[in-house]
Residue frames relative to the residue before (quaternion, step in Angstrom):
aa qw qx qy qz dx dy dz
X 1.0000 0.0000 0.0000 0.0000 0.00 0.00 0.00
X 0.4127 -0.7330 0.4641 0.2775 3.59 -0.92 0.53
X 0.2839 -0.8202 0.4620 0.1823 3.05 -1.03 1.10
X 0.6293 -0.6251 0.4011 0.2288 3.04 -1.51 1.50
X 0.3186 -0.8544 0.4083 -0.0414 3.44 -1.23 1.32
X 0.1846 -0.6738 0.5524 0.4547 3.66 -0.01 0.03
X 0.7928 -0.5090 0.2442 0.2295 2.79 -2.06 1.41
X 0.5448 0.5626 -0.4190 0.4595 3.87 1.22 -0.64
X 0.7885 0.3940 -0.2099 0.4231 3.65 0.46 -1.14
X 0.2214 0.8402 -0.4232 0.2568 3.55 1.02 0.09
X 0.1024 -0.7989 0.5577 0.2007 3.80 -0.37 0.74
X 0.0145 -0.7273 0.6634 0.1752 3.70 -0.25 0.23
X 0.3806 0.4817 -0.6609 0.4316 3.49 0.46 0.85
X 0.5809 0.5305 -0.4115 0.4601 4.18 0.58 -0.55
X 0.1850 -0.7038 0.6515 0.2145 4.20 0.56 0.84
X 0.8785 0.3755 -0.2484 0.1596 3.22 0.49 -1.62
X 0.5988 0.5180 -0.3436 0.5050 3.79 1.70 0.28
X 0.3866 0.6410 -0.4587 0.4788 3.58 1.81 -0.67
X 0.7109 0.5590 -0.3149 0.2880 3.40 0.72 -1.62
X 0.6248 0.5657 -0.2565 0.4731 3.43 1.11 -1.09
X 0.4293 0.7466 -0.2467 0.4443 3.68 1.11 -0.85
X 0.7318 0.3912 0.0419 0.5565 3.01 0.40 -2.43
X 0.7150 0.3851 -0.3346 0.4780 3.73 0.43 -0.22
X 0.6404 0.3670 -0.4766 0.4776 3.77 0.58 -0.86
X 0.4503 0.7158 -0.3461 0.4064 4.63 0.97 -0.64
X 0.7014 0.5438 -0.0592 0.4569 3.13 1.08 -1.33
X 0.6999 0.5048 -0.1751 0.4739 2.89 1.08 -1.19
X 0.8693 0.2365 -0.1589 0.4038 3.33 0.95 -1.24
X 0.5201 0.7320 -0.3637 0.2477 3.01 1.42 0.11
X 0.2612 -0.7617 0.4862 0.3394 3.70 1.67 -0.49
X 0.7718 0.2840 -0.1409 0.5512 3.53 0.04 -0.04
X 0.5245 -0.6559 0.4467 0.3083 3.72 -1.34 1.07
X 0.2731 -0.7143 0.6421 0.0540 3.72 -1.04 0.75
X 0.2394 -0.7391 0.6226 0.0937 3.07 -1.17 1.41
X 0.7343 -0.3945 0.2300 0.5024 3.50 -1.70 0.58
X 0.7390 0.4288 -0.2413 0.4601 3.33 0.03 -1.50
X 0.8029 0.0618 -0.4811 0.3466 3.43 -0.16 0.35
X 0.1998 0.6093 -0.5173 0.5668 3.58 0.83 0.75
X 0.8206 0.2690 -0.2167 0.4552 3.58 0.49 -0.36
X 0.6146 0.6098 -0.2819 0.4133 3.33 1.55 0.15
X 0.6667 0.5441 -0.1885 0.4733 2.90 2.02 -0.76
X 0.6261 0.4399 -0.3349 0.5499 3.26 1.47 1.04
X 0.4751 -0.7095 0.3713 0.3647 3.79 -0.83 0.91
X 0.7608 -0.3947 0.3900 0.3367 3.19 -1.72 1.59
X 0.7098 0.4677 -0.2875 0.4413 3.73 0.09 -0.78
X 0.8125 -0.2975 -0.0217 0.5008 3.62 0.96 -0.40
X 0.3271 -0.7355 0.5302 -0.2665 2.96 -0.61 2.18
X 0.5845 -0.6167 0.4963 0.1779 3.30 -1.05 1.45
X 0.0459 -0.7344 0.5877 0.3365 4.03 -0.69 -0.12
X 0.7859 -0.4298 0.3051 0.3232 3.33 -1.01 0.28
X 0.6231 0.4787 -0.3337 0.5208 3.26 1.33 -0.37
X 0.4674 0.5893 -0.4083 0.5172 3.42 1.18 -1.04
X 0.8399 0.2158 -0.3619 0.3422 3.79 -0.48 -0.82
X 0.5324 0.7172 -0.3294 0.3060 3.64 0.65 -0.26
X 0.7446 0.2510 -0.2826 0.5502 2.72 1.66 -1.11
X 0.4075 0.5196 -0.6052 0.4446 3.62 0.91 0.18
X 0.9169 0.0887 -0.3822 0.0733 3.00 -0.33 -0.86
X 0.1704 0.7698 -0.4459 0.4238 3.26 1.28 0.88
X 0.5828 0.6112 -0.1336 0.5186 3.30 1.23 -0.73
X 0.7001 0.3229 -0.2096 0.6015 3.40 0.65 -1.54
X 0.8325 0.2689 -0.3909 0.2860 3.61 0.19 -0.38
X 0.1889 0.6984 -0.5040 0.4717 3.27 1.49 1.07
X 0.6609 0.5814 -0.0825 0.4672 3.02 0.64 -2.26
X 0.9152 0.1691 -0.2518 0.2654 3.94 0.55 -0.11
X 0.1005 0.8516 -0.4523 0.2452 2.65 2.26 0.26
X 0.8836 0.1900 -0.2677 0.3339 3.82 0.00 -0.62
X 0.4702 0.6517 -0.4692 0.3662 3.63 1.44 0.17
X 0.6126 -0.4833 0.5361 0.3219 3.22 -1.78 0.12
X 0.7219 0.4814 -0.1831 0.4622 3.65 1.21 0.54
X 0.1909 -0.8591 0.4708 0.0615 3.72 0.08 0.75
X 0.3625 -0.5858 0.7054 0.1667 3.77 -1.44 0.52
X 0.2170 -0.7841 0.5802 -0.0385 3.49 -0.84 1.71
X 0.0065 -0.6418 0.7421 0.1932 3.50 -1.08 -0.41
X 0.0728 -0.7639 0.6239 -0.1478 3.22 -1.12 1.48
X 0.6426 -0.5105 0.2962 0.4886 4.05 -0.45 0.20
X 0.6329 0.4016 -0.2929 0.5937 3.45 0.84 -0.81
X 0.6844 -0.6102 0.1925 0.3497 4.03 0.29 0.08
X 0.7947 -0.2946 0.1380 0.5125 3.75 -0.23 -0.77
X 0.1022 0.7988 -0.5873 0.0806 3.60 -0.64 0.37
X 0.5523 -0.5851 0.5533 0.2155 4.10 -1.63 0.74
X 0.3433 0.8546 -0.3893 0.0133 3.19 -0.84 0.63
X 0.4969 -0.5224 0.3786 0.5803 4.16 -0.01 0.82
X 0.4997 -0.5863 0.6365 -0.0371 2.71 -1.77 0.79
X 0.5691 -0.6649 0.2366 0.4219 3.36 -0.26 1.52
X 0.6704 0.7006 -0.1973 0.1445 3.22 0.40 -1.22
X 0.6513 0.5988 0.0814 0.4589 2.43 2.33 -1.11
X 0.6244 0.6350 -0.2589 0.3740 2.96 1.64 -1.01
X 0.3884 0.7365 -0.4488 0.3245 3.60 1.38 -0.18
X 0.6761 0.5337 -0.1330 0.4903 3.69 1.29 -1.60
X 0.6918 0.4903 -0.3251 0.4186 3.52 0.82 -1.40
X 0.6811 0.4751 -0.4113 0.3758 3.24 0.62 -1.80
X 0.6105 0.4864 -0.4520 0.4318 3.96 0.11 -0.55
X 0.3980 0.5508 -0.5505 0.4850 3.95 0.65 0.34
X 0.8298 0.2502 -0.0839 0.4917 3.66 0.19 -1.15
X 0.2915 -0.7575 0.5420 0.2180 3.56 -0.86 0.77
X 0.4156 0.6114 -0.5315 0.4136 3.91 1.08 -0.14
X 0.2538 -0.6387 0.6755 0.2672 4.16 -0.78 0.60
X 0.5964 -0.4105 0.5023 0.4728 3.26 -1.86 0.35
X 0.3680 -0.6360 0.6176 0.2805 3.61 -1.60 0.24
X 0.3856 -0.5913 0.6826 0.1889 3.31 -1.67 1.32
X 0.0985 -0.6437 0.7586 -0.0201 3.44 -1.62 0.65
X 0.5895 -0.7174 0.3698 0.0331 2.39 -1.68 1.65
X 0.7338 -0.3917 0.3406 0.4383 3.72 -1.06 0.51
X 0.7469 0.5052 -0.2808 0.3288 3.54 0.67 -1.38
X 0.7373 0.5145 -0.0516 0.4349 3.13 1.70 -1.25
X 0.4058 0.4804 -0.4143 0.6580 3.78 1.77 -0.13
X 0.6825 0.5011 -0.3567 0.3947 3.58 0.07 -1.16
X 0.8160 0.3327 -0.1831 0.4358 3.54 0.40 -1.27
X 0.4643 0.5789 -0.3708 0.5584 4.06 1.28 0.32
X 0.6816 0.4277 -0.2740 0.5267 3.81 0.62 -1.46
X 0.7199 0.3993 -0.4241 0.3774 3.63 0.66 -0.55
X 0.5115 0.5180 -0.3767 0.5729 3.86 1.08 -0.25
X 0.5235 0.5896 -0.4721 0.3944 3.79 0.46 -0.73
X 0.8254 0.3000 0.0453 0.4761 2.57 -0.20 -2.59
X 0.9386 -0.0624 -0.2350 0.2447 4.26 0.08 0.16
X 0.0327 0.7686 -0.6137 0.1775 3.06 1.00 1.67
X 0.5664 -0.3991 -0.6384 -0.3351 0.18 -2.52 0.98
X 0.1929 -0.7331 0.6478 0.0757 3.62 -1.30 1.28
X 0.4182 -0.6904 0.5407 0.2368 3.61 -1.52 0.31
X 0.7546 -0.4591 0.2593 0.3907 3.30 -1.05 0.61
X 0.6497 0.4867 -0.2020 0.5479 3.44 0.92 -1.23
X 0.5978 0.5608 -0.3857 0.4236 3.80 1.18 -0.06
X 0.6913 0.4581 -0.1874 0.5264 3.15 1.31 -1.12
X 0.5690 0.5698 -0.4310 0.4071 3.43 0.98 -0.33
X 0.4859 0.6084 -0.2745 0.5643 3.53 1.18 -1.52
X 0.7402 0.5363 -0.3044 0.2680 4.05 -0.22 -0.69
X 0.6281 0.4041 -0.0128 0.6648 2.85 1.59 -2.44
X 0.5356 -0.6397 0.5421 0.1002 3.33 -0.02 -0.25
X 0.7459 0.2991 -0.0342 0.5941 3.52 1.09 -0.19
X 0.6244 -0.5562 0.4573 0.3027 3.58 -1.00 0.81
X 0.2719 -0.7151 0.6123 0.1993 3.97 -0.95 1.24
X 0.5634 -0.6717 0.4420 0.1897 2.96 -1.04 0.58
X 0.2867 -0.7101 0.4225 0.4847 4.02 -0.24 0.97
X 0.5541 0.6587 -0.3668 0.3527 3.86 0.95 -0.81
X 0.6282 0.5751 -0.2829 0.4412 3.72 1.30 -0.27
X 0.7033 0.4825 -0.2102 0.4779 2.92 1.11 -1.55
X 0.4575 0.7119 -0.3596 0.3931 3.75 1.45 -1.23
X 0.7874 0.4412 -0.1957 0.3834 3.37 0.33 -2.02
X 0.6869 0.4929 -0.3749 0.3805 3.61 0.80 -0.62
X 0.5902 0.5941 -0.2557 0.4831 3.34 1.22 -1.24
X 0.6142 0.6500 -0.1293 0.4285 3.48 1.09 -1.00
X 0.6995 0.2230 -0.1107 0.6699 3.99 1.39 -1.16
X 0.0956 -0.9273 0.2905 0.2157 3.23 1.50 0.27
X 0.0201 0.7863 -0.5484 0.2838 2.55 0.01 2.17
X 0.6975 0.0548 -0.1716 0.6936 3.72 1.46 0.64
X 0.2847 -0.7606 0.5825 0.0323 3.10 -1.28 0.74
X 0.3774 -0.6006 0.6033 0.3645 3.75 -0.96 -0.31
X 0.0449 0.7865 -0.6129 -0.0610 3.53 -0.60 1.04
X 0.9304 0.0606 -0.0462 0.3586 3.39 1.26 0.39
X 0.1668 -0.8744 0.4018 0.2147 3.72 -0.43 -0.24
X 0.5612 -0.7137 0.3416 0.2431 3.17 -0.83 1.34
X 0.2638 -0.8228 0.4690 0.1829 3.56 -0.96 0.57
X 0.2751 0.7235 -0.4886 0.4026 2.48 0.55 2.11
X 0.6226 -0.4114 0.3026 0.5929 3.91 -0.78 -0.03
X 0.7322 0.3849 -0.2580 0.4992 3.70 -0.87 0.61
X 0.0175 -0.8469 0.5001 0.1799 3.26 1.03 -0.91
X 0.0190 -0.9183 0.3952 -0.0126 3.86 1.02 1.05
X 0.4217 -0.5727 0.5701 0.4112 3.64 -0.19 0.97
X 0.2622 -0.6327 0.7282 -0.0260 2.99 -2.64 1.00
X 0.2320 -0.8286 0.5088 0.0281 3.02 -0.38 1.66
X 0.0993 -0.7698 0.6305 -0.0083 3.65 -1.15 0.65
X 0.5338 -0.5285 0.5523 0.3616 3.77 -1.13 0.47
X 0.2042 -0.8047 0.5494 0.0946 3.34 -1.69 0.47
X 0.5293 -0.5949 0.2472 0.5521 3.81 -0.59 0.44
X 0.6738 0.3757 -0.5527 0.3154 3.80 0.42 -0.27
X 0.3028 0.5657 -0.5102 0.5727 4.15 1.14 0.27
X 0.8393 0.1713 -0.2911 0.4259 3.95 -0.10 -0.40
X 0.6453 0.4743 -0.4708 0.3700 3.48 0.82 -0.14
X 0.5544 0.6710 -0.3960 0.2925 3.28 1.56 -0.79
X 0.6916 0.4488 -0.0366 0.5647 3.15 1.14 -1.43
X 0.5999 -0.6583 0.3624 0.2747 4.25 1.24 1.14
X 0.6819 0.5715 -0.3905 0.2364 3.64 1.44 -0.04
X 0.3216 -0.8342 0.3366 0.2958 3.36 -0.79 0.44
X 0.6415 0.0680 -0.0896 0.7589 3.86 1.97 0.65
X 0.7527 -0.4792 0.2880 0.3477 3.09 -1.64 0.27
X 0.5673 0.7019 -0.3087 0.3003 3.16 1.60 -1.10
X 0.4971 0.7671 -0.2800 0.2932 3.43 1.56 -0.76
X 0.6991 0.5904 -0.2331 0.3291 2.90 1.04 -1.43
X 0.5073 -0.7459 0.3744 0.2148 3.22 -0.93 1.37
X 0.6553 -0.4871 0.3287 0.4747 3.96 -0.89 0.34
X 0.3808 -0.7868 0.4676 0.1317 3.23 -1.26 1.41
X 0.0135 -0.8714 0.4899 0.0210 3.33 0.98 1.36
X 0.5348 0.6818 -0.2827 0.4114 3.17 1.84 -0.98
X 0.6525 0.5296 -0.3320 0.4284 3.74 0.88 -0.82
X 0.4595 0.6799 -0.4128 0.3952 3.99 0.99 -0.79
X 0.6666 0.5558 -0.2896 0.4036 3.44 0.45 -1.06
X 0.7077 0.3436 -0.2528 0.5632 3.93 0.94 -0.91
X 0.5317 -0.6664 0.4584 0.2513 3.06 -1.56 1.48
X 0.3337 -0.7051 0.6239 0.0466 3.58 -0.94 1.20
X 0.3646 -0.7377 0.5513 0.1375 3.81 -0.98 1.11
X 0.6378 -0.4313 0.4565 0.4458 3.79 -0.91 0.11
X 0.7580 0.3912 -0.2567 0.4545 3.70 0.67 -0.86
X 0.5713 0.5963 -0.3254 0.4606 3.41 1.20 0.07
X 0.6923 0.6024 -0.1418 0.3711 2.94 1.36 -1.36
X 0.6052 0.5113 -0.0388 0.6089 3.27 2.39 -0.99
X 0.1971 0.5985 -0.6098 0.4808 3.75 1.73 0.40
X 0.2643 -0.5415 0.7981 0.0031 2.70 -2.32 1.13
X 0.4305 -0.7430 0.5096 0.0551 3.09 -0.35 2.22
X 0.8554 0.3851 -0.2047 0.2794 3.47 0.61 -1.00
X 0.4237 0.6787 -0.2672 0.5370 2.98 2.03 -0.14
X 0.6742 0.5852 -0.1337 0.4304 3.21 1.24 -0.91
X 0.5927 0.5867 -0.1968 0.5155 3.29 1.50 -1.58
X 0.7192 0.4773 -0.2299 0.4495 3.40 0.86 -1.66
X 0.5659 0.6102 -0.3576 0.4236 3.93 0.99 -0.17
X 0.8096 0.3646 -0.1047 0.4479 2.96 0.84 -0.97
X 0.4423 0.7099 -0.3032 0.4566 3.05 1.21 -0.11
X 0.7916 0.2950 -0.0856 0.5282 3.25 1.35 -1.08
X 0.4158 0.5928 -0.5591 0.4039 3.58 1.34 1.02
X 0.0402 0.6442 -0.7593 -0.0822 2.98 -1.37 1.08
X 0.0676 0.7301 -0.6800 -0.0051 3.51 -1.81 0.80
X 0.7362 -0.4566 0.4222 0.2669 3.07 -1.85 0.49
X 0.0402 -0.8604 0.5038 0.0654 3.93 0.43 1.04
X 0.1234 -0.7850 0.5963 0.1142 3.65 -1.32 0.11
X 0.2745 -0.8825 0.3517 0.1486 3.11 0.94 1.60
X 0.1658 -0.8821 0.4015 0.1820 3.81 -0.36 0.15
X 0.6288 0.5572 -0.2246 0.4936 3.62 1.06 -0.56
X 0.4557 0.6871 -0.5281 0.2034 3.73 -0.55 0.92
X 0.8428 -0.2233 0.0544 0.4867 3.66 -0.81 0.41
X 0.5937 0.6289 -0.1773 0.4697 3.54 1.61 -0.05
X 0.5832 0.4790 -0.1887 0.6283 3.04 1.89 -0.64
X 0.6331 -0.6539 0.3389 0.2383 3.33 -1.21 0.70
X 0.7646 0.0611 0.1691 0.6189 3.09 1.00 -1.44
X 0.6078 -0.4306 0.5780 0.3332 3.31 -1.65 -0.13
X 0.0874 -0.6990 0.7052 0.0803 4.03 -0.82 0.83
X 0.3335 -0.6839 0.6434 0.0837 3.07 -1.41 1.60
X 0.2907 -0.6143 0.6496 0.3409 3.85 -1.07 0.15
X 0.5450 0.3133 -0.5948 0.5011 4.08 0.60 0.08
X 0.6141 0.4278 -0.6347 0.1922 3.61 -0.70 -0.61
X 0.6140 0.4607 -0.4133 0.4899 3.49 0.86 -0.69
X 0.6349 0.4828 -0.4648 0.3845 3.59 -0.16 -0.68
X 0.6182 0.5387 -0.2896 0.4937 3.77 1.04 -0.98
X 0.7040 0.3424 -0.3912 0.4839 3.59 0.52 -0.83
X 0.5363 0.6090 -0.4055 0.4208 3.60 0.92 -0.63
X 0.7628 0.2044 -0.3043 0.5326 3.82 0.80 -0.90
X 0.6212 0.5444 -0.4575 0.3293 3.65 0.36 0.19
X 0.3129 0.7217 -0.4436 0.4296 3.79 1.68 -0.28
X 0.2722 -0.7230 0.5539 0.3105 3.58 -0.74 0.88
X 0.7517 -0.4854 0.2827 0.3455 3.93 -1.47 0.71
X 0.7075 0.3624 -0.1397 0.5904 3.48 0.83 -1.25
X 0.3785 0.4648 -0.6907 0.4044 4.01 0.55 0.65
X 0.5173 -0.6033 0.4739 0.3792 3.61 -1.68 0.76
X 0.5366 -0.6778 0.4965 0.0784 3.48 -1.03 0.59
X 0.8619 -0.0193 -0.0780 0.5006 3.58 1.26 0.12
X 0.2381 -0.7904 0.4317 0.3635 3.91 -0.73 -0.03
X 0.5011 -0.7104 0.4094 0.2767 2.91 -0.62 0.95
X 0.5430 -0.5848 0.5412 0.2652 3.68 -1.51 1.75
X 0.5198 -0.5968 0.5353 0.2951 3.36 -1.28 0.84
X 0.8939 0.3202 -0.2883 0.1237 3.33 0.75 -0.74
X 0.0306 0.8845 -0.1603 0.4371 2.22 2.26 0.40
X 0.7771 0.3075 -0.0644 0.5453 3.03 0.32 -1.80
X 0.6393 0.2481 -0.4337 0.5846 3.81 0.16 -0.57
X 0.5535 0.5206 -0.5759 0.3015 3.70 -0.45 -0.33
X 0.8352 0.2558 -0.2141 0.4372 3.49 0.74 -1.22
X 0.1267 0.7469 -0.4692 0.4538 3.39 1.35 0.34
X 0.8156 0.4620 -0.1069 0.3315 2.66 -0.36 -2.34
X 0.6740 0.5669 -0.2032 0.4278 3.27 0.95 -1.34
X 0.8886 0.2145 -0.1506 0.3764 3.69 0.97 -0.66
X 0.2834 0.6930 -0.3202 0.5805 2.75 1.80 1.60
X 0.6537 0.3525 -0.2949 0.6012 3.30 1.26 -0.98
X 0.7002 0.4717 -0.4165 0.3374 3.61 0.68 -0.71
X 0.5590 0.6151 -0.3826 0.4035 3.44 1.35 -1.24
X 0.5839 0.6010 -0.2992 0.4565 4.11 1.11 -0.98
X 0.7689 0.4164 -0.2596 0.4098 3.44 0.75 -1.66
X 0.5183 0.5741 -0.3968 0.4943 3.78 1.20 -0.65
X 0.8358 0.3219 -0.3164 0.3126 3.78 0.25 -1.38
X 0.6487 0.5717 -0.3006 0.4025 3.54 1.55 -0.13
X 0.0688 0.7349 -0.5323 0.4146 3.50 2.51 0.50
């Protein structure tokens, strides 16, 4: 058995104890660790090299091939986590249920996914129907999208874009991940939508960087796919409503067909 070193004498030539190293890190860190700071958590004087962890962990996910746990790569970096198969048992650890999400909200996420970064009034123009501020709140809120900008237009409306804890949440490890938006076909697309510069777009986003709070790790039940959602998104029957209506919204137009209902009766 190898014997256990203090952290100065460490061989990280040993992939297969580095691995062990890199797994107990994993374990306790709660949250996914990237190379470089995996290299921080050792003293300047003697410091893993990038090759060194690769091949550990290469190693460790050798090393778990038969557990009831799995080594991910995720945007924010590497992290442990149950294995789908499993999550039937775990999830019964916690009494909170997984949350269901509404039609209005799958719809209004896949469009940030699939053509950031877009503006509210973009997505409105798509769906057809007023977003809710309570939609936009909640995402901004699990910060799964951010505001990487504002158009330079009248209003000058913030642009919203997906963020890496939005891909770790959802097991990806870049945009490229994201699975085909068969789910998006279904919503009615405008001429000016149709005339989006994808690559103009790609290249935006490409260059968000934010402050993530990664949320899935050995604590989490399962693995979250972004298709299952896209699937529940195309399995929603047609004539379910499609959004909740903004309170203010509503009293505005209220308001609005009160004064008319007054001006008509004073015809």
């Amino acid at each position: 058995m190898y014997e256990l070193k203090p952290m100065n004498k460490l061989d990280f030539e040993h992939k297969q104890h580095f691995a062990k190293v890199l797994e107990a890190l994993l374990l306790a860190a709660g949250k996914p660790l990237s190379v470089g700071r995996i290299v921080e958590l050792f003293d300047e004087e003697h410091q893993p090299s990038i090759a060194h962890i690769n091949a550990a962990l290469e190693q460790l996910d050798l090393d778990t091939q038969e557990r009831s746990y799995q080594l991910t790569e995720v945007a924010s970096g590497f992290r442990l986590q149950v294995r789908t198969e499993y999550s039937s048992y775990v999830g019964r650890l916690w009494e909170e249920r997984p949350q269901r999400y509404s039609r209005a909200m799958l719809e209004t996420l896949a469009l940030i996914a699939y053509r950031q970064p877009i503006t509210r009034g973009e997505i409105e123009d798509v769906r057809g129907v007023a977003v809710s501020t309570n939609i936009i709140k909640t995402l901004l809120e699990r910060e799964w999208i951010t505001v990487v900008g504002y158009k330079d237009v009248p209003g000058k409306p913030a642009m919203l874009a997906t963020t890496k804890t939005f891909l770790d949440y959802f097991n990806l490890r870049g945009l490229n991940e994201l699975p085909n938006a068969s789910a998006l076909q279904d919503l009615q697309v405008t001429s000016k939508d149709k005339t989006l510069d994808q690559h103009t777009a790609e290249g935006a986003t490409a260059q968000i960087a934010v402050s993530v709070t990664p949320v899935q790790t050995l604590k989490n039940t399962s693995q979250v796919s972004f298709s299952s959602l896209l699937e529940e998104l195309e399995s929603m029957e047609d004539g379910l409503k499609t959004e909740f209506i903004d309170p203010a919204i509503d009293i505005e137009q209220n308001a609005l067909q009160a004064i008319t209902g007054k001006s008509k009766q004073n015809d």
